[in-house]
C-alpha positions as CSV (number, residue, x, y, z in Angstrom):
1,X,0.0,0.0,0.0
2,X,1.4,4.0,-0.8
3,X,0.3,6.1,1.3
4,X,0.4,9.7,-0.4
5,X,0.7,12.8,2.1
6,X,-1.4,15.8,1.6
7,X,-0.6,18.7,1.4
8,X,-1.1,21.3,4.2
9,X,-2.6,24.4,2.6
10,X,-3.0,27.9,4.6
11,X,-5.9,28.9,3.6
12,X,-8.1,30.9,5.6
13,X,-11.6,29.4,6.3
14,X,-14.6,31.8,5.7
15,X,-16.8,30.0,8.3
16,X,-19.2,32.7,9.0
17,X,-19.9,33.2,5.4
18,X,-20.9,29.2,5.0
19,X,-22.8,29.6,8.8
20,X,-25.5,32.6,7.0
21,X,-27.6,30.4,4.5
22,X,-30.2,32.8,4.6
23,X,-29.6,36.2,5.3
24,X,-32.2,38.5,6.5
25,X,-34.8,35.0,7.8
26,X,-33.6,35.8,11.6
27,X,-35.2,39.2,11.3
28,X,-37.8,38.2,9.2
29,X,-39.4,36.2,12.0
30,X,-38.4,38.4,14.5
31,X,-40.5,41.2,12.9
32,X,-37.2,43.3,13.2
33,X,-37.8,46.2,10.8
34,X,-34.8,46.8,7.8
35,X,-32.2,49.3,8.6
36,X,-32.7,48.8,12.2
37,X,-30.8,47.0,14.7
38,X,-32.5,43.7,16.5
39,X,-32.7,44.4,20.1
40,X,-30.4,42.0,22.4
41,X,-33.5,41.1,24.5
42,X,-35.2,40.2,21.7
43,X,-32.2,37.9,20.3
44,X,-32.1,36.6,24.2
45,X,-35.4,35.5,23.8
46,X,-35.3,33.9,20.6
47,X,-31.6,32.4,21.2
48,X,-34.2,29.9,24.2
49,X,-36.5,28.7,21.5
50,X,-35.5,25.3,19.7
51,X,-35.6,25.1,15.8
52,X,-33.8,27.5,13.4
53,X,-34.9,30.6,14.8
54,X,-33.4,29.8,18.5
55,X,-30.0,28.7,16.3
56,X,-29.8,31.8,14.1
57,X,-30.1,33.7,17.2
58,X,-27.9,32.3,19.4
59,X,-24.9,32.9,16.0
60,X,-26.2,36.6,15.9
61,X,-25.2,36.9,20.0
62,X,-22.0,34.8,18.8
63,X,-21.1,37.2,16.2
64,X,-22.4,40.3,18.1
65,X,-19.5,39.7,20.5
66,X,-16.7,39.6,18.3
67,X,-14.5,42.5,17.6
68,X,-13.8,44.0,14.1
69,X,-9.5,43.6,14.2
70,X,-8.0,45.4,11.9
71,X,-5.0,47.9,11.6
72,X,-5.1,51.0,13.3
């Protein structure tokens, strides 16, 4: 048997972009008007509910706490 090694590429994963199948759905069914943000209570609320809308919550709290890092 040959067993061939792969190869290691760096390459940076866009996970977030694969995570949002359907963008705008979460506030769709939130009743969240356009242009406006969602209100963290309301996310709270939803992020306890089972199904989609409890999981596209709980990722908008995920990404809502992660910091922009870029040069200065």
């Amino acid at each position: 048997m040959v067993f061939l090694a792969r190869k290691k590429t760096k390459k940076k994963k866009k996970w977030i972009q694969g995570a949002i199948k359907k963008p705008g759905s979460l506030r769709k069914t939130l009743g969240a008007k356009k242009g406006e943000p969602i209100p963290k209570k309301k996310l709270q609320a939803a992020a306890k509910k089972g199904g989609k809308t409890g999981q596209r919550a709980r990722l908008a709290l995920t990404l809502g706490k992660m910091k922009k890092r870029g040069k200065k």
